[in-house]
DOPAMAR-296947 format. One line per field, with one value per residue (C-alpha): residue number from 1; residue in three letters; chain; x, y, z. Coordinates in nm, 4 decimals, padded with zeros to 6 digits, always signed. Example, Ala and Ser with C-alpha at 12.3 -4.5 7.8 and 13.67 -1.06 7.14 Angstrom:
! residues 2
markol = (1/2)
kollum = (ala/ser)
bator = (A/A)
c1 = (+01.2300/+01.3670)
c2 = (-00.4500/-00.1060)
c3 = (+00.7800/+00.7140)
END
This chain:
! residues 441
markol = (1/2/3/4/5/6/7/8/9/10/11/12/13/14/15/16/17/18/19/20/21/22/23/24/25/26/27/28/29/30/31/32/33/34/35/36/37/38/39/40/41/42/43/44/45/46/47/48/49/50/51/52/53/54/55/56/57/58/59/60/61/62/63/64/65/66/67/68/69/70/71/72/73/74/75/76/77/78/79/80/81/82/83/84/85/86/87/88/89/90/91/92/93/94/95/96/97/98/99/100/101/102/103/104/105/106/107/108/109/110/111/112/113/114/115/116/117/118/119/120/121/122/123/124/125/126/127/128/129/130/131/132/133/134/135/136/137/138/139/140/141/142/143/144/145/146/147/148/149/150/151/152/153/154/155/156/157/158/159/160/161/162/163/164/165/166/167/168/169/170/171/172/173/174/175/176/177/178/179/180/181/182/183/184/185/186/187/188/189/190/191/192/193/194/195/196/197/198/199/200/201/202/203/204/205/206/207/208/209/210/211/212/213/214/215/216/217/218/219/220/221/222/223/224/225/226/227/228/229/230/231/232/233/234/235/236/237/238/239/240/241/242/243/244/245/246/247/248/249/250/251/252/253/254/255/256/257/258/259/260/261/262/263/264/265/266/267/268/269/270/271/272/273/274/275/276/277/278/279/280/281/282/283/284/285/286/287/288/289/290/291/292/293/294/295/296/297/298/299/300/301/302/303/304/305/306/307/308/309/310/311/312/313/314/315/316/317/318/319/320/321/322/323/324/325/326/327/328/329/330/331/332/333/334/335/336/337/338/339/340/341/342/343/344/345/346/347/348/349/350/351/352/353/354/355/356/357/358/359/360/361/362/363/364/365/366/367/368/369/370/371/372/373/374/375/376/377/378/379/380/381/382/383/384/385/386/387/388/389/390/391/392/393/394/395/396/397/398/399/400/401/402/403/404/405/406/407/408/409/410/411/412/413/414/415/416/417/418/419/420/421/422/423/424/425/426/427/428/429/430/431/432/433/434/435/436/437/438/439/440/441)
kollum = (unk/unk/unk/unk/unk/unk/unk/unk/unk/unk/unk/unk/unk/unk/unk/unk/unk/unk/unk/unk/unk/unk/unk/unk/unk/unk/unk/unk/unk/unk/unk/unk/unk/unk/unk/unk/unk/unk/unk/unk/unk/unk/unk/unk/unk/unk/unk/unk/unk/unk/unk/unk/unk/unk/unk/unk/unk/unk/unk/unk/unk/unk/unk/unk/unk/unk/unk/unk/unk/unk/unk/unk/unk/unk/unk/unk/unk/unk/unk/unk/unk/unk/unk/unk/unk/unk/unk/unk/unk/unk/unk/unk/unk/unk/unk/unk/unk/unk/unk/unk/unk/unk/unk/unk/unk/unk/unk/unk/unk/unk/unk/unk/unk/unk/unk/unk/unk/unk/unk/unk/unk/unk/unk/unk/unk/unk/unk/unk/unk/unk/unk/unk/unk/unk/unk/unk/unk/unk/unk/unk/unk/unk/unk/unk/unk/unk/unk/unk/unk/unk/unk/unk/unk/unk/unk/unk/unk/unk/unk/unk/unk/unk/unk/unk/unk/unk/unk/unk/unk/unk/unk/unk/unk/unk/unk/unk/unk/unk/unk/unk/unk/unk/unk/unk/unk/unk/unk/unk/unk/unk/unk/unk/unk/unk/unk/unk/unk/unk/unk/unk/unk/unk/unk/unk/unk/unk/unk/unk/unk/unk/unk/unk/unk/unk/unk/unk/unk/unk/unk/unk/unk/unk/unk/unk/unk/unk/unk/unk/unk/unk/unk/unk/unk/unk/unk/unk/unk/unk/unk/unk/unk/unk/unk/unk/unk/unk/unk/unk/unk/unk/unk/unk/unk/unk/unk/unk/unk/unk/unk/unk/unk/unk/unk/unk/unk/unk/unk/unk/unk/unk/unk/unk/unk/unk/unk/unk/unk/unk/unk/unk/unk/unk/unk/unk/unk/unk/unk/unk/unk/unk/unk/unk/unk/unk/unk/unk/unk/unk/unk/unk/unk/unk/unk/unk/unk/unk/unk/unk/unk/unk/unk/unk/unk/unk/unk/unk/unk/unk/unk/unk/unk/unk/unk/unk/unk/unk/unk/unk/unk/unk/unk/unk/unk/unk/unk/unk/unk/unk/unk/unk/unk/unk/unk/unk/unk/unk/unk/unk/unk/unk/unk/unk/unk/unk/unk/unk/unk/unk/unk/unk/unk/unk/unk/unk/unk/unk/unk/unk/unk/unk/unk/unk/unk/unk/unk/unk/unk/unk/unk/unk/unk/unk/unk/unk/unk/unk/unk/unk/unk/unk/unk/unk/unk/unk/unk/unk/unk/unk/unk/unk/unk/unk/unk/unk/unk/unk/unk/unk/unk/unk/unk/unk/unk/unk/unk/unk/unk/unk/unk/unk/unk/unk/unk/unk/unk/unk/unk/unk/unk/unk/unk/unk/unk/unk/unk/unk/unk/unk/unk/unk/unk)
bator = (A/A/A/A/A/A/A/A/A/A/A/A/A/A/A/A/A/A/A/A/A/A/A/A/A/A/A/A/A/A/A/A/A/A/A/A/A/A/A/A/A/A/A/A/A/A/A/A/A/A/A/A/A/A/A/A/A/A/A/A/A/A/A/A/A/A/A/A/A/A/A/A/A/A/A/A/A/A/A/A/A/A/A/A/A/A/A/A/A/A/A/A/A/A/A/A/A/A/A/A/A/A/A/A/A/A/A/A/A/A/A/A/A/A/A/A/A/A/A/A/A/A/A/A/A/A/A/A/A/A/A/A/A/A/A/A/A/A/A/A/A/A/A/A/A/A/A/A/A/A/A/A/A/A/A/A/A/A/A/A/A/A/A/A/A/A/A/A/A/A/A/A/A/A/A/A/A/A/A/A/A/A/A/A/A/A/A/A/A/A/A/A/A/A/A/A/A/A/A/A/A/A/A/A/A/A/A/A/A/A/A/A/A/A/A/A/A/A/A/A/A/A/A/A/A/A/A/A/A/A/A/A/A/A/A/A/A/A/A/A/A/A/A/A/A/A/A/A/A/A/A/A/A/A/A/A/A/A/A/A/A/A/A/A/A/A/A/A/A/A/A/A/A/A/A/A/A/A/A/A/A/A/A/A/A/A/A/A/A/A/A/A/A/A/A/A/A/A/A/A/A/A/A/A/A/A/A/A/A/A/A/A/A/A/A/A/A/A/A/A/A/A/A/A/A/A/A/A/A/A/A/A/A/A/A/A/A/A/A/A/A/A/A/A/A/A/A/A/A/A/A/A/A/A/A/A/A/A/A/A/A/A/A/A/A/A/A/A/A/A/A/A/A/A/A/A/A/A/A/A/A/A/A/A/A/A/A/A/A/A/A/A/A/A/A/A/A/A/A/A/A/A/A/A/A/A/A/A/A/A/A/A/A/A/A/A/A/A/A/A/A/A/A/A/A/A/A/A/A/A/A/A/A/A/A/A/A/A/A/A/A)
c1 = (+00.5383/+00.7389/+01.0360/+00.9024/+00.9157/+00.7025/+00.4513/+00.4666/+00.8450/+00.9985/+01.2243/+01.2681/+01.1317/+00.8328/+00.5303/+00.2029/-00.0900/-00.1326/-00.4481/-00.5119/-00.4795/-00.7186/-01.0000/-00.9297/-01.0852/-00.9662/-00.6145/-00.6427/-00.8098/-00.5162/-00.2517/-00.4465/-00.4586/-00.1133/-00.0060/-00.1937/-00.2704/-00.2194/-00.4631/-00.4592/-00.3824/-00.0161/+00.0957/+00.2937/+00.6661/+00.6736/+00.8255/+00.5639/+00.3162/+00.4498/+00.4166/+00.0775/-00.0235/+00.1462/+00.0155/-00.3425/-00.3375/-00.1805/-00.4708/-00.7087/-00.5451/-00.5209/-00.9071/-00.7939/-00.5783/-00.9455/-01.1783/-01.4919/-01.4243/-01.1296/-00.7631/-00.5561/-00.1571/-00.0663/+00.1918/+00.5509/+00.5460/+00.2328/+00.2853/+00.6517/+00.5445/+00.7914/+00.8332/+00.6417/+00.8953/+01.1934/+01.1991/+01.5869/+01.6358/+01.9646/+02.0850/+02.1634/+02.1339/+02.2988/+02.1569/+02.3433/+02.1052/+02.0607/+01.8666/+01.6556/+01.4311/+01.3284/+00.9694/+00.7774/+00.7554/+01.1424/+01.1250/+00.7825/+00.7442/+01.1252/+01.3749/+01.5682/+01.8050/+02.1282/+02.3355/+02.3174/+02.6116/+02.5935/+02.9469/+02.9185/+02.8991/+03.0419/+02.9792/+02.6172/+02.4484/+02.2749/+01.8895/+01.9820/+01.7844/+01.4965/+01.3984/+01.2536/+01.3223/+01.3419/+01.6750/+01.4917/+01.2661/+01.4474/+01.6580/+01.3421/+01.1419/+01.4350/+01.5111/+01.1134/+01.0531/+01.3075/+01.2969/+00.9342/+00.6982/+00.4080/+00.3221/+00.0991/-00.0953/-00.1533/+00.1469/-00.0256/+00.2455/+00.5656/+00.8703/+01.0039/+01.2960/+01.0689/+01.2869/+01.6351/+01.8601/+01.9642/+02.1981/+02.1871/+02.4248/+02.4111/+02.5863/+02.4086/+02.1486/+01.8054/+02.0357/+02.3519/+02.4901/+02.8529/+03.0640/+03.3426/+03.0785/+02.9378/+03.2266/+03.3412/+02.9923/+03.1224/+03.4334/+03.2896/+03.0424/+03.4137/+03.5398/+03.2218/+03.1070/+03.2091/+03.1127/+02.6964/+02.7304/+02.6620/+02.5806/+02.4166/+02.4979/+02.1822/+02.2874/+01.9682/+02.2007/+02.4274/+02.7940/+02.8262/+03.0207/+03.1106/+03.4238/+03.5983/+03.5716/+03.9405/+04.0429/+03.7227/+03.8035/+03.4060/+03.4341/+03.7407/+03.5587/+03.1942/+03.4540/+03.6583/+03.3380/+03.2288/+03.5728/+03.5176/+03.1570/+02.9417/+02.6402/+02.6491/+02.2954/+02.2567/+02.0476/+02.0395/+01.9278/+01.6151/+01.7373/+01.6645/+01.4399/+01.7889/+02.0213/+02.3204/+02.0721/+02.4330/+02.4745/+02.7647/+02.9262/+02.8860/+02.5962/+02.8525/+03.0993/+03.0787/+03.0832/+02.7205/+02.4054/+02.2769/+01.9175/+01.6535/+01.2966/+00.9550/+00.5820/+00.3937/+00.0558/-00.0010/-00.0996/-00.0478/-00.0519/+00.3206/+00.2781/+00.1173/+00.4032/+00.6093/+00.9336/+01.0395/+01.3099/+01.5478/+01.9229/+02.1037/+02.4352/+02.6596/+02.9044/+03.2053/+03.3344/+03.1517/+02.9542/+02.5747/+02.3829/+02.1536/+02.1373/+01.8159/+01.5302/+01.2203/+00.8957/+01.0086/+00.6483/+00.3063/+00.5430/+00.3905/+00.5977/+00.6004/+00.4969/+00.7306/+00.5434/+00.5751/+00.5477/+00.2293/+00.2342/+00.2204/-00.1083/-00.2976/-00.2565/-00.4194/-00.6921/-00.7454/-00.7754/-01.0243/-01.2439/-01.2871/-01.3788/-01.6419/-01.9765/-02.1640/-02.3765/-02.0529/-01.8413/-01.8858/-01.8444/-01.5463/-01.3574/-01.4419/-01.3174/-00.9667/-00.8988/-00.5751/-00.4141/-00.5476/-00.6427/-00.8256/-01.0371/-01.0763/-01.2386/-01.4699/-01.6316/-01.9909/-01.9617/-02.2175/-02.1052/-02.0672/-01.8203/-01.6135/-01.5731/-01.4708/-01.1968/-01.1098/-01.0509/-00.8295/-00.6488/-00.5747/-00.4387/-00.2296/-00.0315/-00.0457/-00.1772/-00.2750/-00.3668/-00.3042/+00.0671/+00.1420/+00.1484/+00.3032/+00.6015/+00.8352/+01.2130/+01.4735/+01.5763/+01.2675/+01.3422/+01.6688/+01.5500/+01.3581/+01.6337/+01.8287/+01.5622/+01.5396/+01.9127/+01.8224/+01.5966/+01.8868/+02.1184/+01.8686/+01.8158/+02.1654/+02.4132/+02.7364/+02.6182/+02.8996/+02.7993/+02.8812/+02.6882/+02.3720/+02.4550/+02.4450/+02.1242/+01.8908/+02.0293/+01.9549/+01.6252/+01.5462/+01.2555/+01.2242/+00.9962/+00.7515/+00.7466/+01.0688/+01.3944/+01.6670/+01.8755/+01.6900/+01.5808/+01.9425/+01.8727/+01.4813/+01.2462/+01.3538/+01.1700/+01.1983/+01.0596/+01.2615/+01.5813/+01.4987/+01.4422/+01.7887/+02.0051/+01.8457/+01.9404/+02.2583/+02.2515/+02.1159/+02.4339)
c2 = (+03.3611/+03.1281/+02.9261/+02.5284/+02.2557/+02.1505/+01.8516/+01.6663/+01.6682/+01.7637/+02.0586/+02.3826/+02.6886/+02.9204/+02.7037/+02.8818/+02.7985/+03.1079/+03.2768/+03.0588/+02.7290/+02.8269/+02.7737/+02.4430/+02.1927/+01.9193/+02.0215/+02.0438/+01.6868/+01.5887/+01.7008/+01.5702/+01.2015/+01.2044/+01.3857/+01.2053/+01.4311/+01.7369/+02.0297/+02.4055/+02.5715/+02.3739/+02.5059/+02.3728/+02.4562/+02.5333/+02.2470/+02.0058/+02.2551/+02.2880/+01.8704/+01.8343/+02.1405/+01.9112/+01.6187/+01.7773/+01.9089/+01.6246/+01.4289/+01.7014/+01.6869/+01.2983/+01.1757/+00.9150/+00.7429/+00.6195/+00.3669/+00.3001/+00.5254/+00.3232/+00.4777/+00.2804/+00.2876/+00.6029/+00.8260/+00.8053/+01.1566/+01.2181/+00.9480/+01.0529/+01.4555/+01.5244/+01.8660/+02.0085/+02.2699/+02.0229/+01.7078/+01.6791/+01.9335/+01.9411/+01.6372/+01.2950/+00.9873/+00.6599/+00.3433/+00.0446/-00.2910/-00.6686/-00.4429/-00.2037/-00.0690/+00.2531/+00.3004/+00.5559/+00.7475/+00.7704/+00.8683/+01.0514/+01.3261/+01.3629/+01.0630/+01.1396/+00.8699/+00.9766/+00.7004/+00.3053/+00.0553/-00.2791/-00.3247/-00.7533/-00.7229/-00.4405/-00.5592/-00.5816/-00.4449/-00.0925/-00.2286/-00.4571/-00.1711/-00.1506/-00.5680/-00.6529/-00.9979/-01.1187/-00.9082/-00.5899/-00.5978/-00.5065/-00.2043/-00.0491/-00.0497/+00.1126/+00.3830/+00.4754/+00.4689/+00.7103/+00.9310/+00.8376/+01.0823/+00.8992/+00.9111/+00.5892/+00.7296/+01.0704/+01.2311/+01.0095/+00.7839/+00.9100/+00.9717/+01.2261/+01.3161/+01.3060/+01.5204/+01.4400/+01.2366/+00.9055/+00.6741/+00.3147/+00.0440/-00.3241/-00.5312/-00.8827/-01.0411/-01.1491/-01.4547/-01.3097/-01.0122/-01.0298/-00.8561/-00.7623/-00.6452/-00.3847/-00.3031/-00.2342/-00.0460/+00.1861/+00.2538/+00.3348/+00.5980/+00.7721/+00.7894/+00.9093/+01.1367/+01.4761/+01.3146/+01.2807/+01.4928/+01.2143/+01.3744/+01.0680/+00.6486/+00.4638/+00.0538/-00.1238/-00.4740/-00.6237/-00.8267/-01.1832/-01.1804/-01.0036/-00.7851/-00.4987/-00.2112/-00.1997/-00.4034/-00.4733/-00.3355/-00.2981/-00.0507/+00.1332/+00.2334/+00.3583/+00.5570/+00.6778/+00.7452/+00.9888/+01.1648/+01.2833/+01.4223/+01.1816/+01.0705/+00.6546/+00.5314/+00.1841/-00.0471/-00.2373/-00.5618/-00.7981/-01.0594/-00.8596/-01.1987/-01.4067/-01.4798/-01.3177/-01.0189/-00.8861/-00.5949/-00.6621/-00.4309/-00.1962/-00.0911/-00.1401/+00.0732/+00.3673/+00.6666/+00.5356/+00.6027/+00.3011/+00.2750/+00.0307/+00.0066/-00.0012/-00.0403/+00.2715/+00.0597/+00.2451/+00.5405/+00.9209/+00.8374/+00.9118/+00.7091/+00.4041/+00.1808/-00.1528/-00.2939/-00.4539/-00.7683/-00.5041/-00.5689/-00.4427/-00.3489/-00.4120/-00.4286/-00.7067/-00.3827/-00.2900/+00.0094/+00.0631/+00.0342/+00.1741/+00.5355/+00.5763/+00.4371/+00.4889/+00.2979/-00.0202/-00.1956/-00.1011/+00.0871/+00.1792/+00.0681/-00.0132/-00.3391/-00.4282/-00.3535/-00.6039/-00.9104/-01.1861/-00.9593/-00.6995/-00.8346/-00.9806/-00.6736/-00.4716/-00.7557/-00.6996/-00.3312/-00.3506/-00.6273/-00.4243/-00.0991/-00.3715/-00.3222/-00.6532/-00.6534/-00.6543/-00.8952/-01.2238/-01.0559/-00.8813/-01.2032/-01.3873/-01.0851/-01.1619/-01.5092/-01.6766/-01.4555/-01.5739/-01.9762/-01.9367/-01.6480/-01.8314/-02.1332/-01.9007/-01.7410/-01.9468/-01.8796/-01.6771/-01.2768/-01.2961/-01.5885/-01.3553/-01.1087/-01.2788/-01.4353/-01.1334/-00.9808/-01.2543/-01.2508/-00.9009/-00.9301/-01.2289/-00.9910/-00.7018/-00.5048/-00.1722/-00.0547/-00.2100/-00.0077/-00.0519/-00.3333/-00.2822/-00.3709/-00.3932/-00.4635/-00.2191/-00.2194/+00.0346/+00.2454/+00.3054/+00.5219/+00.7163/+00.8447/+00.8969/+01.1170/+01.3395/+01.3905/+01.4869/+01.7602/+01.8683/+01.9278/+02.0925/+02.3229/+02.3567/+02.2229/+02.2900/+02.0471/+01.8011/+01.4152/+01.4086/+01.7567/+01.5648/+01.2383/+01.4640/+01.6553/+01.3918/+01.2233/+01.5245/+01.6309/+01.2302/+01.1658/+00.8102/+00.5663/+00.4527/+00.0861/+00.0173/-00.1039/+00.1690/-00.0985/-00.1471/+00.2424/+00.4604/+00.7882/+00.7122/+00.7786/+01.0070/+01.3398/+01.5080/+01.8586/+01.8772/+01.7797/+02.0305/+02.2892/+02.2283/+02.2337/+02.5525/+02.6865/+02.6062/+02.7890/+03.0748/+03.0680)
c3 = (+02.4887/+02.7156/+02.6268/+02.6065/+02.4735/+02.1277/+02.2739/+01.9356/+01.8871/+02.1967/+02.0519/+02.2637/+02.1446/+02.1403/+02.0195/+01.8961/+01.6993/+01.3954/+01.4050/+01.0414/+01.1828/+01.5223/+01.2714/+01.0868/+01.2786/+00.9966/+01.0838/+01.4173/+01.4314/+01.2776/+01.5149/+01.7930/+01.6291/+01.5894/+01.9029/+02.2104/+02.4818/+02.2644/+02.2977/+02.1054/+02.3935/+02.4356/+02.0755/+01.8137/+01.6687/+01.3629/+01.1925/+01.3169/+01.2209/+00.8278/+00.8515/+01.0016/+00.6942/+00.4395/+00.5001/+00.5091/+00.2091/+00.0366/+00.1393/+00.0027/-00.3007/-00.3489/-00.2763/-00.5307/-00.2288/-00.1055/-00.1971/-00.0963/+00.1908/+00.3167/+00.2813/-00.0148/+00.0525/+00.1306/-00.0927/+00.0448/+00.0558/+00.2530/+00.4861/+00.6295/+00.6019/+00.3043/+00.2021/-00.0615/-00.2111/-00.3009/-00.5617/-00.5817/-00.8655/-00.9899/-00.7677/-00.9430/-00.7374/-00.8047/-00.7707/-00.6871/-00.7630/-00.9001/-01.2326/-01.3656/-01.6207/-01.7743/-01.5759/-01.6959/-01.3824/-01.4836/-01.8397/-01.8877/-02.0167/-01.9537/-01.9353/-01.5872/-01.6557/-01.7358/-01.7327/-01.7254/-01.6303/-01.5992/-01.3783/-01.4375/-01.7989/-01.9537/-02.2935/-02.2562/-02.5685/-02.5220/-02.5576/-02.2390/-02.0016/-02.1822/-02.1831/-01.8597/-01.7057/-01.3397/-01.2291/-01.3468/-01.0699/-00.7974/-00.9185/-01.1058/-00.7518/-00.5142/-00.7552/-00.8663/-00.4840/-00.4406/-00.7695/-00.9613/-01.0935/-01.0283/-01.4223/-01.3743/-01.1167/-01.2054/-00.9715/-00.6522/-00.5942/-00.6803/-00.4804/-00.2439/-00.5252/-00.8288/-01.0340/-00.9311/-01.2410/-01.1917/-01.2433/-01.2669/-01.1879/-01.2437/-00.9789/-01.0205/-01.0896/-00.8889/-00.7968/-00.6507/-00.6132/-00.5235/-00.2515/-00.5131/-00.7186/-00.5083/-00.4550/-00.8065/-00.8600/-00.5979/-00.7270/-01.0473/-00.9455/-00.8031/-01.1147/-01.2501/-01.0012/-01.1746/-01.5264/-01.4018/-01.0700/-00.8770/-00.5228/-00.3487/-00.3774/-00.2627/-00.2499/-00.1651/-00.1685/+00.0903/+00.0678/+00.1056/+00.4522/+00.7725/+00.7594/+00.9689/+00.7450/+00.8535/+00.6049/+00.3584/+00.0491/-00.0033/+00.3186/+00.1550/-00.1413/+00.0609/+00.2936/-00.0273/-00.1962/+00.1232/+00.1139/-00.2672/-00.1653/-00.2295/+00.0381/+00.0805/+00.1730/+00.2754/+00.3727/+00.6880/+00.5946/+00.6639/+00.8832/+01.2450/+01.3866/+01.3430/+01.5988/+01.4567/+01.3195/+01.1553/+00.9388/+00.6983/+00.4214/+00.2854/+00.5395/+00.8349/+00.7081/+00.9743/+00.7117/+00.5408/+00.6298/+00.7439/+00.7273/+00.9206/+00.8879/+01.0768/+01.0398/+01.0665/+00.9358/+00.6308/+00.8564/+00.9781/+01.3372/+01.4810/+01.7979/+01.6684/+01.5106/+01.5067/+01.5013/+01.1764/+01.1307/+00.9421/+01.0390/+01.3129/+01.5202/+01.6864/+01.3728/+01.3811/+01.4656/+01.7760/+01.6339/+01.6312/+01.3227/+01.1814/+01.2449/+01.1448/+01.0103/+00.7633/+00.6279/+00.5674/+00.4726/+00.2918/+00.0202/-00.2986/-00.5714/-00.9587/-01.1610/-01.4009/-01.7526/-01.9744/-01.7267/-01.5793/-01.2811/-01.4795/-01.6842/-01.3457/-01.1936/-01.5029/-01.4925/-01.1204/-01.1635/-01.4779/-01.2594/-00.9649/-01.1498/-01.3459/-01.2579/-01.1662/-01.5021/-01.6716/-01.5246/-01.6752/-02.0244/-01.9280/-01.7845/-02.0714/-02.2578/-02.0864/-02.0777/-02.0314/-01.7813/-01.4674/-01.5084/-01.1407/-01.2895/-01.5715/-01.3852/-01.1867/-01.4702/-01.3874/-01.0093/-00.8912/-00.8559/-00.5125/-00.5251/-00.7834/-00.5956/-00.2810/-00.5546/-00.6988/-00.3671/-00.2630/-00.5958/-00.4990/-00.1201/-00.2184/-00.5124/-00.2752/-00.5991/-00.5549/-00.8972/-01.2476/-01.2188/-00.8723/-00.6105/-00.2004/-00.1177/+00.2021/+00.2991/+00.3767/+00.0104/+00.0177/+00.3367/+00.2212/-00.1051/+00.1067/+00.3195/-00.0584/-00.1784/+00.1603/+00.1078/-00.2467/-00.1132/+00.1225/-00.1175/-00.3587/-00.1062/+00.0045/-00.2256/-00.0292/+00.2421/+00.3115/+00.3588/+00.7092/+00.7691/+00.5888/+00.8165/+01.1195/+00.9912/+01.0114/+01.2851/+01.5469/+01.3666/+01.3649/+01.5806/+01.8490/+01.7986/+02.1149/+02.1042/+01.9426/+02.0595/+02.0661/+01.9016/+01.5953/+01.5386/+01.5838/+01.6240/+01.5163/+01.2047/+00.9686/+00.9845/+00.6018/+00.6840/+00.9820/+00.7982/+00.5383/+00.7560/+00.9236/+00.5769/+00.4798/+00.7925/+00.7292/+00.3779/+00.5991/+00.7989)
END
């Protein structure tokens, strides 16, 4: 077989097609969706192969991911061709956030929570965690993106680190979060890393101000953080449509993984994606940011129990699985949690519906657990839980071998600005592949 280059990703090596894979024409559909021009006879490596195999047979194992024979949001995993064989065993990730709250994909059937600090009020009682209000909202979605079971959906939506521990670290509120503050949640996971084994810092929340890392003490403590082992995921920000578009601590600090986002449309299809208004370089300090980038919209994530949302989206759910006989006596059954429902009870069926369906787009609701979200608050955990499947799989890694990892197995996106995408969309198997390698010497 001649040495050449794979025609999906562009790597050199000898690219075949096994003798198993000849014969299914569902997979091979697949690669040729997602790989324009591609034919069988021009081969495959064998990373891209192992991701076009996983993400078939996630999507023969999840029919529940369609409705009415259109495709629902897709699984994190399945959509960015995570591998099947980690879930961030023996890694503990720490979340730096606004809040949080014990989600069941994080506690059922075995609480994964190790630890909970609230850094801006040490004195907080212990049930504090476990009461949700409007600061829990944020924390709970960036770490069950990155580390839920999918326990509400029957293992469909959880994340790519499903069993790694966590950590969680109050730094604000839903109305500030300071610069100091991060910065103080940083410091802390230091001088707990050995307590928990904290292996990897995810901080889904940005300072207050532009800085040189040369002298913000914010910067210090992500670049202290890296020296004692730890990973430092950040994200980029959300304001890439501004003028100033500026990435500011602790996401321009040049030791963290700095991550941006795009919009792969809720689909499979490699080549067919958009820009998003995530952050970007240059840095005060003249360096390029982000390195790389992930989903950053259509992201399955968790309702906060115990909340309206919470209720409407249960009421949603129930009403759409309704049959039409039923549905006048099940609204009336449940009112008081949606006043426009309420009203609409007399409207003829078809009028429901069209309501109902409306009610549903606007809250971006997905099931009675789960509703969509996007910002780079949400791409961020993704890159956290690859690097939790890194060092499951190789534990020795270093953080600047795992930055370097999925920068060169990191994959460029048509249609978007080198600018905004680094080094390109992170590519999970491929990074994988590479740190086992490594292991491998």
């Amino acid at each position: 077989m001649p040495f050449r280059f794979c025609p999906c990703c562009g790597r050199a090596g000898n690219q075949h097609l096994h003798e198993s894979v000849v014969g299914d024409e569902e997979l091979l559909r697949l690669i040729g969706t997602n790989a324009p021009g591609w034919s069988r006879e021009r081969g495959l490596c064998p990373a891209c192969l192992e991701m076009f195999r996983g993400a078939l047979n996630r999507f023969r194992a999840n029919p529940t991911i369609f409705r009415d024979g259109r495709m629902s949001i897709l699984p994190t995993p399945l959509r960015v061709g995570a591998s099947e064989r980690y879930a961030g065993r023996g890694v503990t990730i720490a979340f730096l956030d606004s809040g949080f709250y014990p989600h069941p994909d994080l506690i059922e059937p075995r609480n994964r929570i190790v630890h909970y600090e609230n850094i801006i009020d040490p004195e907080a009682d212990a049930e504090e965690l476990g009461r949700p209000d409007v600061s829990s909202w944020h924390g709970m979605m960036t770490s069950v993106v990155a580390t839920g079971n999918g326990h509400l959906s029957g293992g469909v939506y959880r994340g790519i680190a499903s069993e790694a521990r966590v950590v969680l670290v109050k730094v604000g509120s839903a109305h500030r979060i300071r610069h100091d503050d991060i910065r103080r949640g940083v410091e802390w996971a230091i001088e707990n890393r050995r307590r928990f084994d904290i292996r990897v810092i995810n901080i889904s929340c940005g300072g207050d101000y532009e800085e040189s890392y040369l002298t913000d003490g914010l910067s210090h403590s992500v670049e202290e953080a890296v020296r004692q082992g730890m990973v430092v995921v950040c994200a980029a920000g959300n304001v890439g449509n501004s003028p100033e578009h500026a990435v500011v601590p602790p996401a321009s600090t040049p030791a963290a993984i700095t991550v941006g986002g795009f919009n792969d449309k809720n689909t499979l299809e490699l080549d067919d994606n958009e820009g998003y208004h995530s952050s970007y370089g240059p840095t005060i300090d003249g360096l390029q940011k982000p390195e790389i980038v992930a989903p950053s919209i259509w992201l399955a994530a968790p309702i906060l129990p115990g909340t309206p949302t919470a209720a409407e989206a249960r009421l949603y759910d129930l009403l759409q699985n309704t049959s039409d006989q039923d549905l006048r006596e099940t609204l009336k059954a449940n009112t008081g949690i949606d006043g426009d429902l309420d009203a609409a009870a007399e409207l003829p069926l078809y009028l429901v519906r069209h309501l109902l369906a409306i009610k549903i787009n606007d809250a971006n609701v997905i099931s009675g657990s789960y509703k969509h979200v996007d910002g780079t608050s949400f791409a961020a955990p993704i890159v956290s839980s690859v690097v939790a499947q890194m060092l499951e799989c190789n534990p020795r890694l270093r953080p600047w071998e795992v930055k370097r990892l999925l920068i060169e197995t990191a994959r460029r996106l048509h249609g978007v600005a080198v600018e905004r995408q680094g080094w390109g969309t992170v590519i999970p198997s491929r990074a994988v592949e590479r740190a086992e390698r490594m292991r491998h010497g």
